[in-house]
C-alpha positions as CSV (number, residue, x, y, z in Angstrom):
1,X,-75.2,-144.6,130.3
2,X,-73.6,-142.3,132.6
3,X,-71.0,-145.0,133.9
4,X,-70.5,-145.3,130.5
5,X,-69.5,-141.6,129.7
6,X,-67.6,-141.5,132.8
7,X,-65.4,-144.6,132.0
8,X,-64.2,-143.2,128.4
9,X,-63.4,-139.9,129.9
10,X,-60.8,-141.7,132.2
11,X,-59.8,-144.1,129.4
12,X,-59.2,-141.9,126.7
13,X,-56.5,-140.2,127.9
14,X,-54.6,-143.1,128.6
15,X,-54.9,-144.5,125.6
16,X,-55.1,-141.9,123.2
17,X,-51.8,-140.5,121.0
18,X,-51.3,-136.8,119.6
19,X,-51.0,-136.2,116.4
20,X,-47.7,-134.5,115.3
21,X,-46.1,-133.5,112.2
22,X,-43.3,-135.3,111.1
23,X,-40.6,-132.1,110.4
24,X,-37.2,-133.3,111.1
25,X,-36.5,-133.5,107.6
26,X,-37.7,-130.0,107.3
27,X,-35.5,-129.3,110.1
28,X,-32.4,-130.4,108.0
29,X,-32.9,-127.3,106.0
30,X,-35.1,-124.8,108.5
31,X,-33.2,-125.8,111.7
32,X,-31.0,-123.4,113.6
33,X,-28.2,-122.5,112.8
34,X,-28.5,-123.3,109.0
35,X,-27.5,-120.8,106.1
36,X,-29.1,-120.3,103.4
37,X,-28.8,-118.7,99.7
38,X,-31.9,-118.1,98.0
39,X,-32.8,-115.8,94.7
40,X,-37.0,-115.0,93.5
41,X,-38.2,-113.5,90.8
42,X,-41.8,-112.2,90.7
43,X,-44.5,-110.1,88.8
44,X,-47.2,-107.5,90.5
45,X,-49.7,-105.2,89.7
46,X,-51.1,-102.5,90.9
47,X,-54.6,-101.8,89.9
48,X,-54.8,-101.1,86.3
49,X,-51.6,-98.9,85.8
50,X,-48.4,-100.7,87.4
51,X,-46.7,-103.9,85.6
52,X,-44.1,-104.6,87.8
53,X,-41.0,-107.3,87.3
54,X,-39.1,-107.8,90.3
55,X,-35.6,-109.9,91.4
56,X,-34.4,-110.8,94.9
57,X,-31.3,-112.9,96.3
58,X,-31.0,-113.1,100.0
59,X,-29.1,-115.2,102.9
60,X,-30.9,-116.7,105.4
61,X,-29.4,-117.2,108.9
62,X,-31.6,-119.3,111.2
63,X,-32.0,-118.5,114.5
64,X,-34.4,-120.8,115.7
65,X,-36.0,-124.1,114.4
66,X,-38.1,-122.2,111.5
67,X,-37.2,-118.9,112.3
68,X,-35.1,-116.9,109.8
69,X,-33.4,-113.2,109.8
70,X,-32.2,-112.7,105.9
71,X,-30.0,-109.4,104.4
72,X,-32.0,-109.3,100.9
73,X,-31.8,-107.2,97.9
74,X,-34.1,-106.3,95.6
75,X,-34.4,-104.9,92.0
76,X,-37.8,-103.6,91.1
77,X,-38.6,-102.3,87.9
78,X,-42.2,-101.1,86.6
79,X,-44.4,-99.2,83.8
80,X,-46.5,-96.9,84.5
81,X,-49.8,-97.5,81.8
82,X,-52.2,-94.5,82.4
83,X,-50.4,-92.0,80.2
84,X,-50.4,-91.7,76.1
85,X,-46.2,-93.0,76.9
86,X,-45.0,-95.2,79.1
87,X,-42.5,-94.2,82.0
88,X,-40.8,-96.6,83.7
89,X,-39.9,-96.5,87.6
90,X,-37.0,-98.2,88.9
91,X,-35.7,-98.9,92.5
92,X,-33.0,-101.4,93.7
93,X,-32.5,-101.0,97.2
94,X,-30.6,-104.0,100.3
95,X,-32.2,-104.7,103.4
96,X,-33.3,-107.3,106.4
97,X,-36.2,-109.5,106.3
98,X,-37.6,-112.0,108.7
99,X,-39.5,-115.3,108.4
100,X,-41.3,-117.5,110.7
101,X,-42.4,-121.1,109.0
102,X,-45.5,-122.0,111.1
103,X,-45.9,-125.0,109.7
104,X,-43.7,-127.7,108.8
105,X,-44.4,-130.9,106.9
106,X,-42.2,-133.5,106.0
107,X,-41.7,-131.6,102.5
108,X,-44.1,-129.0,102.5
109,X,-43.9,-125.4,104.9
110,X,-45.9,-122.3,105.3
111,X,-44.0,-118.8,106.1
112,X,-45.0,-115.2,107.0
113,X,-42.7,-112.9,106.4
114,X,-41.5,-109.1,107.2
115,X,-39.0,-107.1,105.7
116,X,-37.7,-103.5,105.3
117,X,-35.3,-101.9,102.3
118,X,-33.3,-99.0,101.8
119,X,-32.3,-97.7,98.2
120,X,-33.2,-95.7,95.6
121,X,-35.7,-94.9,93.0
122,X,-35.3,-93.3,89.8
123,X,-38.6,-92.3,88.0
124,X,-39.4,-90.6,84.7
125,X,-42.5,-88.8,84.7
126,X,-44.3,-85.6,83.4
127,X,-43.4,-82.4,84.5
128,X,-46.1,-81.3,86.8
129,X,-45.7,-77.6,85.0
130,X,-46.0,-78.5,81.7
131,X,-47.6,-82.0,80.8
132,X,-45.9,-82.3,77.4
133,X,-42.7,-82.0,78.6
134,X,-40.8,-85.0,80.7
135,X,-38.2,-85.1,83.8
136,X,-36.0,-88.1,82.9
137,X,-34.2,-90.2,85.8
138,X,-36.0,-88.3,89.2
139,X,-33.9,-89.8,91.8
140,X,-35.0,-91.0,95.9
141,X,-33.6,-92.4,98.7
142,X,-36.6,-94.4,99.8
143,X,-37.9,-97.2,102.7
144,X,-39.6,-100.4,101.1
145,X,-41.4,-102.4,103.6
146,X,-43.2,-105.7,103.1
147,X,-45.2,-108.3,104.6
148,X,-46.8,-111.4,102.7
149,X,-47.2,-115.3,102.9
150,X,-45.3,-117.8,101.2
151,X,-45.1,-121.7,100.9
152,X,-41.9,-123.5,100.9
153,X,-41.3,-127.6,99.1
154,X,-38.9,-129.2,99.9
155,X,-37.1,-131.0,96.5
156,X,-34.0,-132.7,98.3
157,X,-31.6,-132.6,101.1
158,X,-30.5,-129.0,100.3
159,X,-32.8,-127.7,97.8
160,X,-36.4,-126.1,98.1
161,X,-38.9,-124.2,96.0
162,X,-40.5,-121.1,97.2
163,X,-43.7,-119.7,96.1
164,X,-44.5,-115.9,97.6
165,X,-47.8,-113.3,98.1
166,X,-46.9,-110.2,99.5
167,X,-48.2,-107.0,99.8
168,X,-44.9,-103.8,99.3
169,X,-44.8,-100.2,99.9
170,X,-42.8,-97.6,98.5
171,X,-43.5,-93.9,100.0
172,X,-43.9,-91.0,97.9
173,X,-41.1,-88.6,97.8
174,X,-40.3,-85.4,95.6
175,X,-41.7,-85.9,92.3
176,X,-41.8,-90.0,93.3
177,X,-45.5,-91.1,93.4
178,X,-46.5,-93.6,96.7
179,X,-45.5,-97.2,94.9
180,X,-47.2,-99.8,96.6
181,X,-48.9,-103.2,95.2
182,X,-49.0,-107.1,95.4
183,X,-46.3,-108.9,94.1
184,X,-46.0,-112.6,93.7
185,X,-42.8,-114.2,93.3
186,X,-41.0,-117.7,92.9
187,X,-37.8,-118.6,94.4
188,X,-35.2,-121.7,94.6
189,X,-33.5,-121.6,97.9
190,X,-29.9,-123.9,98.6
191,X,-29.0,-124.7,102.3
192,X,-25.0,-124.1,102.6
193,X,-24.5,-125.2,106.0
């Protein structure tokens, strides 16, 4: 038995393959050096006072197979649900983000992602002083960071779908309550070069 055992040990790995994934087709739109235009729109929440609507365009400049740097904007708009009115907050603010696709299929890829805005809010909220009254159009400079996941399909030889989870923080400012919440979002993407 032991000769046995011994003899498949020195067999096996002359006759046994890897298994890889087939991803240069993905490579034709993840590859380096590619371009990229891509636009999402998405919907979060944030426990049970925040409907949020968002939109992002971006450009994608690949600097490595499956590694991405992109200059995004973004357009968030939400409702604030826990007073008698609603108040809306609003903040549109241009930035970098960075993706790494860890895993590439032959259509299908998965993507972590990082990213970090600048712009501004404008909020419209009670005054802290007197709760009947209202401050109309409180406006921030503020930092949005974000992280999330995302999945990426492949529908031809320059177009892809996106699907996106991530997770987005606003800071608090002057009169500008902290603004964080998940967000999911849905995206076409177009390689250019």
């Amino acid at each position: 038995m032991r000769w046995h055992l011994v003899l498949l040990y020195v067999a096996l790995p002359l006759v046994g393959t890897t298994q890889s994934l087939p991803n240069d087709k993905q490579n034709d739109l993840l590859g380096k050096g590619h371009w990229n235009v891509g636009f999402s729109a998405g919907q979060g929440y944030k426990g049970s006072r925040q409907t949020t609507t968002s939109f992002s365009p971006r450009l994608h400049y690949f600097l490595a197979d499956g590694w991405s740097v992109a200059l995004e904007g973004r357009y968030v708009k939400a409702t604030s649900s826990d007073f008698p009115r609603s108040y809306p907050f609003r903040y549109a603010g241009a930035g970098l983000s960075t993706r790494y696709y860890f895993l590439r299929g032959n259509r299908f890829a998965l993507f972590a992602q990082l990213g970090a805005l600048y712009g501004q809010s404008k909020y419209d909220r009670y005054d802290p002083i007197d709760p009947y009254a209202t401050m109309h159009g409180v406006r921030n400079s503020n930092w949005q960071t974000n992280a999330g996941l995302g999945a990426h399909y492949r529908l031809g030889k320059r177009w892809s779908l996106e699907a996106t989870a991530e997770r987005s923080w606003i800071t608090s400012s002057y009169l500008t309550p902290d603004f964080s919440r998940w967000q999911a979002s849905v995206g076409i993407n177009y390689r250019l070069r």
